[in-house]
C-alpha positions in Angstrom: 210.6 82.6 90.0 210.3 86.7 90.5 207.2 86.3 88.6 205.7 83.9 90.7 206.7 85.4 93.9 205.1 88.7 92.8 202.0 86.7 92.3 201.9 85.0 95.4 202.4 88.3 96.9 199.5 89.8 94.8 197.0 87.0 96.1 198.2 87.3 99.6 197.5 91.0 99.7 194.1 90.8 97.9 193.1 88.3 100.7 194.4 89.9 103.5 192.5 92.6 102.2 188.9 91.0 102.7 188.4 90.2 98.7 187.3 86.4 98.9 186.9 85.4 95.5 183.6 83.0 96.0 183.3 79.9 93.5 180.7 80.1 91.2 178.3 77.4 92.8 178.4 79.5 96.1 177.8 82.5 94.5 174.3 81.4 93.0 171.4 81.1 95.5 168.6 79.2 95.0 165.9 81.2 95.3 162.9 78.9 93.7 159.9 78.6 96.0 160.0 75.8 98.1 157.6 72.7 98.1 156.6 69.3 100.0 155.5 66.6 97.5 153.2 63.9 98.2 153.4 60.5 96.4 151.8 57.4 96.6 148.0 55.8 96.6 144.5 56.7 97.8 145.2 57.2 101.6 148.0 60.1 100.6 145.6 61.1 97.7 142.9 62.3 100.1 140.1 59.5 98.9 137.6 60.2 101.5 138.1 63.6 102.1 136.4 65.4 99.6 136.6 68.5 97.5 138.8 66.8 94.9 140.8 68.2 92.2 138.7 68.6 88.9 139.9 65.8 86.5 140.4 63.3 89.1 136.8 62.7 89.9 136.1 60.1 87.1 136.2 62.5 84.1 137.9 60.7 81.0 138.5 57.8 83.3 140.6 59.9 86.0 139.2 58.7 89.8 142.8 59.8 91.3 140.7 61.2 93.8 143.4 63.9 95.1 141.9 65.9 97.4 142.0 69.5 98.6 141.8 68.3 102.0 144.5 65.9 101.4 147.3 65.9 104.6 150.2 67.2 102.4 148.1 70.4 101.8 147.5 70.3 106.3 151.6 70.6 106.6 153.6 73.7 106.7 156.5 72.8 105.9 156.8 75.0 103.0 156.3 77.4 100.9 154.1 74.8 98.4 152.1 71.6 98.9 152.0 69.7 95.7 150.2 66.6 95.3 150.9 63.9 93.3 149.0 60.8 94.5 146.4 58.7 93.0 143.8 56.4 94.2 144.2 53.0 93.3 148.0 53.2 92.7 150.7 50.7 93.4 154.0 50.6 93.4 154.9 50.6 90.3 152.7 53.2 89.7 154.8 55.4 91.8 158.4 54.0 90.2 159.9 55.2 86.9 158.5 52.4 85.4 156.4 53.0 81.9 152.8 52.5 83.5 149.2 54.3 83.5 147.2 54.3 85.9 143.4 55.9 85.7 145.0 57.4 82.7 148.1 59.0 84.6 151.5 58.2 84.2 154.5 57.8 86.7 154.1 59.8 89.5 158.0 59.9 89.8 158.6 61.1 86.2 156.6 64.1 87.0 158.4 64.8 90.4 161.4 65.8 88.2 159.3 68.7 86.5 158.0 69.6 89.8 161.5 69.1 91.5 162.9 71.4 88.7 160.3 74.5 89.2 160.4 74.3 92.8 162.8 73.8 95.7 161.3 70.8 97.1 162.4 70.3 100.5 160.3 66.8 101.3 159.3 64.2 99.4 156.7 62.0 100.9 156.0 58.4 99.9 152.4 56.5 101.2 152.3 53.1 99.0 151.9 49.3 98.9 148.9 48.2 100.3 147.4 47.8 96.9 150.0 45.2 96.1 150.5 42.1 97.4 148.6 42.9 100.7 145.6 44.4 98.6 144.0 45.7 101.1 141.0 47.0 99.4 140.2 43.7 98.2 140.7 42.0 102.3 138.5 44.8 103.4 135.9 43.6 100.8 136.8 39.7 101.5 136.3 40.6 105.4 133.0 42.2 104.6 131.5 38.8 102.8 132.6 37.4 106.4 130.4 39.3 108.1 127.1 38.4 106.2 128.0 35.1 106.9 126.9 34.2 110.3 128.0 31.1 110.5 131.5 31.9 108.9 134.7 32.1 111.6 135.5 35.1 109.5 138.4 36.0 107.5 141.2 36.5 110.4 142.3 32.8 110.9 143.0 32.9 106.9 144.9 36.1 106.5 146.9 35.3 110.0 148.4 32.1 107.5 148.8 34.2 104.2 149.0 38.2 105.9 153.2 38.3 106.7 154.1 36.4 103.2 151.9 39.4 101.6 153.5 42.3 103.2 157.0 40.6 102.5 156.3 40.3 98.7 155.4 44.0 98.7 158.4 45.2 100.7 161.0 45.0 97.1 157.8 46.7 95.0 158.2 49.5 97.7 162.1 49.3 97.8 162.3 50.0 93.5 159.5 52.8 94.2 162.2 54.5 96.9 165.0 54.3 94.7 163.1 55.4 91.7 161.8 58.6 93.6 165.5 59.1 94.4 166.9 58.9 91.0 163.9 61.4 89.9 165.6 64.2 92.3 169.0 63.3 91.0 167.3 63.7 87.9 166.4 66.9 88.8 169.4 68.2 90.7 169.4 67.5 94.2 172.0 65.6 95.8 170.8 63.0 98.3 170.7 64.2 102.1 169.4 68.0 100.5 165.7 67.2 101.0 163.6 64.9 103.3 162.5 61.3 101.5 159.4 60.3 104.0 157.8 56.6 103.8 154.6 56.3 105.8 152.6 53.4 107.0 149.0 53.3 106.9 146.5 54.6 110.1 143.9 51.5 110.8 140.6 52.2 109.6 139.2 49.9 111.8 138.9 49.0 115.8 136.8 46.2 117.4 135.9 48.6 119.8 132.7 49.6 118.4 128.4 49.0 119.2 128.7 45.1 119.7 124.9 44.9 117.9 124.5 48.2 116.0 128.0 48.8 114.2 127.1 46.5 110.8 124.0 48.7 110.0 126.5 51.9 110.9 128.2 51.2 108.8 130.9 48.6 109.7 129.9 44.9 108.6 132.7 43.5 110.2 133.4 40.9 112.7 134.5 42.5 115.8 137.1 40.0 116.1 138.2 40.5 112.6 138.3 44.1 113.1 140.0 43.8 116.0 142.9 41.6 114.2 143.4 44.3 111.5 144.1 46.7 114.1 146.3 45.1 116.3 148.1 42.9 114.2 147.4 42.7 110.1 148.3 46.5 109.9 151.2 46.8 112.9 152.8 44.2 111.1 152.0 46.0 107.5 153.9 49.0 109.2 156.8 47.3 110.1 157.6 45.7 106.6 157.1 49.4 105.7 159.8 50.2 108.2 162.3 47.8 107.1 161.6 48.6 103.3 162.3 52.4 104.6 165.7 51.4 106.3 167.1 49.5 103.8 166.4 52.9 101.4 168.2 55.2 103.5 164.2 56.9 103.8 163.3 58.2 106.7 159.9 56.5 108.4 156.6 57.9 110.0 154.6 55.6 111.3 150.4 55.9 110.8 149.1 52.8 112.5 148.1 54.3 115.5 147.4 57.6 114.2 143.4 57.3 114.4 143.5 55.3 117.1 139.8 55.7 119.1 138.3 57.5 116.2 138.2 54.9 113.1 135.1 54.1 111.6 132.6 53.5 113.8 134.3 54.2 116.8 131.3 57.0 117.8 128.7 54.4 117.4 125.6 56.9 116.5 127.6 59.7 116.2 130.6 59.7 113.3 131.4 63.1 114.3 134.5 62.2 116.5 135.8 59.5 113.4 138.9 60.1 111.3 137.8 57.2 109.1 134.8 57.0 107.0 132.7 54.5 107.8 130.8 52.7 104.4 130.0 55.5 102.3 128.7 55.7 98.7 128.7 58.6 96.8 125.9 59.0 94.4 127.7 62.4 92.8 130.4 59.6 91.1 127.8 59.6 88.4 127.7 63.3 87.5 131.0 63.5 87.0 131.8 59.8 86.3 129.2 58.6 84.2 128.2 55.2 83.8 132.0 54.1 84.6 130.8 55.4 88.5 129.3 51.8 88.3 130.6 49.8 90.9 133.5 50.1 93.2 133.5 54.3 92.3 130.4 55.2 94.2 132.0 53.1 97.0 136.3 53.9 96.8 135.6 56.6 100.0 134.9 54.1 102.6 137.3 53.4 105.0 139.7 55.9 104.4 140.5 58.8 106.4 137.9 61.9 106.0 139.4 66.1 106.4 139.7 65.7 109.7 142.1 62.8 109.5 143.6 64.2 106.7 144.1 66.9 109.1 145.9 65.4 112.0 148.2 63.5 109.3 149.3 66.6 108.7 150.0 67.6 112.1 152.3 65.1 112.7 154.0 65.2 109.1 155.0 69.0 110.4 155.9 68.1 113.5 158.1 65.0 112.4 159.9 66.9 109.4 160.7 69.8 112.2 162.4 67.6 114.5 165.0 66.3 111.9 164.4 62.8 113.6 165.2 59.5 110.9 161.9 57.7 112.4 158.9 58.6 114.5 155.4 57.3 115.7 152.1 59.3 114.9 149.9 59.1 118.3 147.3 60.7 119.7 148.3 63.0 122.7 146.4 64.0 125.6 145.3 67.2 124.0 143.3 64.9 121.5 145.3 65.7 118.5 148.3 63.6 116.7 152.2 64.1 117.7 155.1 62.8 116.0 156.9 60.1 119.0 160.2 58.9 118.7 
């Protein structure tokens, strides 16, 4: 009893004294540079902004496409912008799951290396349109509608099949989420220390363009079909997004506005003003390609968003991550650049 009262005595003292003993996880900080993380497909990648990567231009197979322009290298959230995206990838592609894709492998195994160096302070996710609402492939089916004059075009179809596509894609998404989670915990981080970001997509496409001109510009598109993708096939691709985000505990940024009054076309004569690139081929996908550049290669650029979009992506990733808000709306402002809205 004596003995314990002296030390009870002894710890009192020491305290009142200022000495705070500090446990050992306090006592370490963290002092790793810290990084934002893209994941995802080619509209996080950068495809159609140029200046992209060496080894992801079609060399040994690799069109990954990730761009130096890409919008997670326009943020400044951090001290690093690392990018992880690829062209062409789906869900699965972004999951845990044993896949390849243009000769890479899960983008969320190798978020645990890069989680591991680095501090990483945001992940964020862009994925799912090239699943079940393969969006490449309506683009292209939309096109064929257009050289068709006497076609109704390809809206009154996708209104019937559109919402059961973006459904279906919604659980793809969902395992992608938890996956990336499990690749921090993985490497770490416990959830709530670091910002897990889905976006949607920005509409490449507006019906408000040259009502005779915009095909040989470079848009062969119905204006009425155009004018359905933006107002309702992509709004409605966002908001399966959303829910997919919510029911992961993920925080949401919404891109379907984001270009809104400069996608493709938009200028009429002058693409100068346009976030999107119109149809573009790319005859340089041989040099570096080869005779695999055949095809969809010279052509995987169009209708995506070009550096400036890239750019104003960015914006509004900073902006959103610095408000701390769960969701937000990407929107042009009156100062002609994007804003994060909630």
């Amino acid at each position: 009893m004596r003995s314990t009262k002296i030390t009870a005595l002894a710890l009192g003292a020491l305290l009142a004294g200022g000495l705070v003993v500090a446990s050992p996880a306090a006592s370490v900080a963290d002092d790793r540079p810290t990084a934002i993380v893209s994941l995802g497909d080619s509209a996080i990648s950068g495809e159609g902004a140029g200046d992209y990567e060496a080894g992801t231009r079609g060399e040994n197979g690799n069109w990954c496409h990730r761009s130096a322009n890409a919008l997670v290298h326009r943020t400044a959230v951090a001290d690093h912008t690392i990018n992880l995206a690829c062209s062409g990838a789906e869900a699965a592609n972004v999951s845990l799951a044993d896949t390849t894709h243009y000769t890479e492998g899960s983008q969320a195994r190798r978020l645990i290396g890069i989680a591991q160096q680095y501090r990483v302070t945001t992940v964020v996710v862009q994925v799912g349109a090239n699943d079940e609402p393969a969006f490449a492939d309506t683009i292209l089916d939309c096109i064929a509608e257009w050289f068709n004059p006497f076609g109704a075009g390809c809206r009154k179809k996708l209104r019937t099949e559109w919402p059961q596509r973006v459904a279906a894609m919604a659980p793809r998404v969902e395992v992608a989420l938890a996956d990336v989670r499990s690749a921090m915990s993985q490497a770490g981080y416990a959830d709530g220390s670091y910002n897990l970001i889905l976006t949607s997509y920005a509409s490449p496409l507006t019906e408000n363009m040259d009502a005779t001109l915009h095909g040989p510009q470079g848009c062969p598109f119905k204006l009425a079909d155009a004018g359905y993708g933006r107002t309702e096939a992509v709004p409605q691709l966002s908001e399966a997004l959303r829910g997919a985000a919510t029911r992961s505990g993920a925080k949401f940024l919404d891109f379907s506005r984001a270009t809104e009054g400069h996608e493709a076309c938009s200028g009429g004569g002058d693409s100068s003003t346009e976030w999107q690139n119109r149809v573009k081929v790319d005859p340089w996908a041989w040099v570096t390609g080869g005779l695999d550049a055949i095809g969809i290669h010279m052509a995987q650029e169009s209708f995506h968003p070009n550096a400036r979009g890239h750019a104003q992506l960015g914006r509004c990733v900073t902006e959103f991550v610095g408000s701390g808000a769960n969701s937000a709306r990407c929107l042009v402002g009156s100062d002609g650049n994007v804003h994060a809205v909630q």
